[in-house]
N, C-alpha and C positions, 0 to 999 in steps of 0.2 A: 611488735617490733623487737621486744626483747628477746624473747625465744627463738627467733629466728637469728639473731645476733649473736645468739649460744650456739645455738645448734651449726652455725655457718664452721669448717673448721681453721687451723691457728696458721699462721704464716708457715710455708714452706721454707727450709734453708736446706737450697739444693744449691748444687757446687755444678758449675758447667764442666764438662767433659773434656778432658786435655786433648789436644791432640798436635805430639811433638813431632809426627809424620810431617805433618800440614807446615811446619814451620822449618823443619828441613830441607823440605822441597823447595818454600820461596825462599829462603837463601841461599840454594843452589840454582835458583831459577834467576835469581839477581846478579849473582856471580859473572854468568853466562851472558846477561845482559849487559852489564859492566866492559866484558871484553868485548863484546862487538862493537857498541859503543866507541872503545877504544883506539879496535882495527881501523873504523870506520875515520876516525878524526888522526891516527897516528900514521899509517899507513900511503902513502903517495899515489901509490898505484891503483887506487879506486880511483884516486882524480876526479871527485866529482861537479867540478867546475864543465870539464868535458864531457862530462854525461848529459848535465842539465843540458849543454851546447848540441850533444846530438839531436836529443829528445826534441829540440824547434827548427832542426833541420828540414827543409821542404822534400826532399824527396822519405824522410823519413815519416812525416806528415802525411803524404800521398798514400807509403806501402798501411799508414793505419788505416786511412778513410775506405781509398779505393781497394786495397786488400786484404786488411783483416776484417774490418768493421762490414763492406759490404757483401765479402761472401761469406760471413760468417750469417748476414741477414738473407741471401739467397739459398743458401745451404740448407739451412732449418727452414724455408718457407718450402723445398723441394721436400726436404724430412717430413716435417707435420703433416702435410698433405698426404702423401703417400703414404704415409704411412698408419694416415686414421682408415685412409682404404688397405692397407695390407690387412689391417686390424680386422674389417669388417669380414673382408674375403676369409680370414682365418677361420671365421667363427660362423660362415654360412655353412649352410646344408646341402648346397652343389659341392661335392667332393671334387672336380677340376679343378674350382674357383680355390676350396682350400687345398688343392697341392699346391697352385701354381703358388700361394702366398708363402706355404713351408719351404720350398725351394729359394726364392727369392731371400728370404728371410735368413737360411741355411747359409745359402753362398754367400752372401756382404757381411755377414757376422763371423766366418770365417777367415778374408781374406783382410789384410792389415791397410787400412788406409794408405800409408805411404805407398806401398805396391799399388794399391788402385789408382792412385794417382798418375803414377808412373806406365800404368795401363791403357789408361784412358788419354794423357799426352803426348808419350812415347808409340806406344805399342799399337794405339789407332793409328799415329800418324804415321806409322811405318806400311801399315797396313793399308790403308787405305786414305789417297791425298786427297780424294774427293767423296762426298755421298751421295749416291742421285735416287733420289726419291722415283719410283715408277712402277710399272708391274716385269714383275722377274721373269727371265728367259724371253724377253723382248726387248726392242731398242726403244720403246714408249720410256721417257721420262718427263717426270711434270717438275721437280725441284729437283737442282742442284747444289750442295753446301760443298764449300772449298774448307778442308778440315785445319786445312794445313795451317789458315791465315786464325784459326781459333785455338789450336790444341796449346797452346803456350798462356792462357789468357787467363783471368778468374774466376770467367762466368763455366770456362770449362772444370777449373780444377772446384768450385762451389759445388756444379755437378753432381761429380763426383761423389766428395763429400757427402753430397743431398743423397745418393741413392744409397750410402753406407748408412749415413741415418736414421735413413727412412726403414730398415731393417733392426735397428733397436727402438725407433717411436711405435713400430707396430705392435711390439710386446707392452712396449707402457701404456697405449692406448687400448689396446686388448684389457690389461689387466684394468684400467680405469670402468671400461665399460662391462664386466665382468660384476664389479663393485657397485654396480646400480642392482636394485631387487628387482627381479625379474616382474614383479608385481606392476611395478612403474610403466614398464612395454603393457603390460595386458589391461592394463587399465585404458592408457591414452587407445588403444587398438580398439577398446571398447568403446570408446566414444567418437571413431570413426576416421581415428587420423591413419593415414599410411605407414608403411614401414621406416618411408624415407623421414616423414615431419618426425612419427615416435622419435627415429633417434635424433635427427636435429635440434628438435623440441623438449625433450623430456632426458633422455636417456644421458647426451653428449653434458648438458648444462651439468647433471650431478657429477658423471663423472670425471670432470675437470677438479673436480675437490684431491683425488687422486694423480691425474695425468698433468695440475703444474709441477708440485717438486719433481720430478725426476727430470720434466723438458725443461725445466729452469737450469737443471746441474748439465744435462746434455748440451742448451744452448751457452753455458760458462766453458765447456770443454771445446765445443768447437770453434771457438775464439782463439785458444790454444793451440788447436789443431790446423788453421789456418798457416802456420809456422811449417809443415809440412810441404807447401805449396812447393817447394825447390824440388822435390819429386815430379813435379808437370813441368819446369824449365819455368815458372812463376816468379819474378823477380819483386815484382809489385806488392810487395808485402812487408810488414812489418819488423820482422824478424832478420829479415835478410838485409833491409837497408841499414838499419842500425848496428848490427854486425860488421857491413861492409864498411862503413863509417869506423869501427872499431881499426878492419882490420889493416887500413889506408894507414892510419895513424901509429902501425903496432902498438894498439893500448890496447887488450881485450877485452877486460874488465868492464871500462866504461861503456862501450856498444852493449854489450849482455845486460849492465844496469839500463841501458837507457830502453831497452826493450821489455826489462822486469817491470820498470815502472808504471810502463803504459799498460801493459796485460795486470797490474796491477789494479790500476785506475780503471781502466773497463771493466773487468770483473765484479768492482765493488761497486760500479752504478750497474752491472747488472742484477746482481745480489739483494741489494737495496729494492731494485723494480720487480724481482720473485717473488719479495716477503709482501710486495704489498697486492700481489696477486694471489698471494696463497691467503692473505687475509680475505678479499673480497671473494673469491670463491669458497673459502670456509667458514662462512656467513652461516649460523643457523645448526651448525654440525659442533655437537659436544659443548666442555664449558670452557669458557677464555679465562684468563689470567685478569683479576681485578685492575682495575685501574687504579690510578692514585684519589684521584677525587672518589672512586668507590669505598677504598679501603678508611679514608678521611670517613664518611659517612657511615660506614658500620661502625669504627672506633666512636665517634660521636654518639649513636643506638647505644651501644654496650654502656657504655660511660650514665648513658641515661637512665636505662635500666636499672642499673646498680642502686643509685640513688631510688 
């Protein structure tokens, strides 16, 4: 015990590392806080009496349910599907199957949402007031759609939406499924499953570990993007009623807040449901950050040791 209590060496007298950057920055970071603050409480014209007043408005209420919240939910169910099939066509070995995905993929990653929108409410409906489903260069028709009575609607302008997205989930589901070892497919193949179970089975499961962050930030954006509808003549919407509401009143400020708020508040219960998806899909993958009760326990160990 003695020897070892020599040979252990003497207290350390280290000085911590200044760092007068670090302390610069939060007192100009306080500063800056300080004034908004300020604005926020000195200022009239934020009025936020009338903001909170928009935000409970019913038809403001409606443009969130029925127009952001459900075609931002329609929009991503057309994206992810489609686009885990753009994904697969991309990467099969029928060279039709993969043009016809690079095209598709080329064109909607090209053209700017708000134009497609304006394409597909506008420009259909000019073009054409009705669809009739049948066989071409005959008068056989089996379905008729009147375009007219949807191209103004949500499910139209979600659409939309769905088929631009579905042109950037093809590449995140691409590179997700890219990210599995090839070894995973020839395995399950070896034990007699199909191409369709391999990927449903084996392939898709891993690489979800990859393909939620990026559809987590994709589905936060088109929540955002929903604000665009006024390009299909979409009134139903979030953005617009709360504005309108603004602009009734000549306050603008307040309409703008009452619709920050909301895109605020949904974003951060989406954010929330991400992290905890990115958690249970990255189950098993690398190491995690101790917990408190682990880190309690190792200090405990060490403590023991020493003794």
């Amino acid at each position: 015990m003695t020897s070892e209590t020599v040979d252990r060496p003497g207290a350390i007298n280290a000085r911590p590392v200044r760092h007068p950057g670090r302390w610069v920055t939060m007192a100009l970071l306080g500063v800056l806080a300080a004034m908004l603050v300020n604005s926020f409480l000195t200022n009239e014209k934020w009025d936020w009496a009338y903001t909170f007043q928009i935000m409970q408005q019913t038809p403001v209420i409606e443009g969130l349910w029925k127009g952001t919240i459900l075609g931002t939910v329609l929009a991503m169910l057309v994206g992810v599907s489609l686009g885990i099939v753009l994904a697969i066509m991309r990467m099969s070995e029928n060279v039709v199957l993969r043009g016809v995905a690079f095209v598709y993929t080329w064109f909607f990653r090209s053209i700017p949402r708000y134009v497609l929108l304006g394409l597909f409410a506008v420009g259909l409906g000019y073009l054409y007031n009705t669809f009739d489903i049948g066989i071409p260069f005959t008068d056989i028709t089996f379905f008729t759609l009147d375009y007219q009575a949807y191209s103004s609607t949500v499910w139209v302008g979600a659409f939309a939406l769905g088929l631009s997205e579905a042109a950037y989930m093809a590449e995140i589901a691409r590179a997700g499924i890219l990210s599995v070892d090839r070894g995973q497919a020839e395995a399950a193949q070896a034990l007699g499953m199909s191409p369709g179970q391999t990927m449903r089975r084996i392939v898709l499961p891993q690489a979800m570990r990859v393909i939620v962050p990026p559809t987590g930030n994709e589905t936060i954006a088109m929540v955002k993007d929903t604000s665009l509808f006024i390009a299909a003549q979409i009134t139903l919407e979030l953005y617009y009623q709360a504005t309108l509401f603004g602009s009734r009143a000549f306050k603008v400020m307040p309409g703008l807040m009452a619709a920050t708020l909301w895109y605020l508040i949904v974003c951060t219960v989406l954010m929330v449901f991400q992290s905890k998806l990115e958690k249970h899909f990255g189950r098993g993958f690398g190491a995690h950050a101790p917990t408190k009760r682990e880190r309690r326990v190792t200090a405990l160990l060490n403590r023991t040791g020493d003794h």
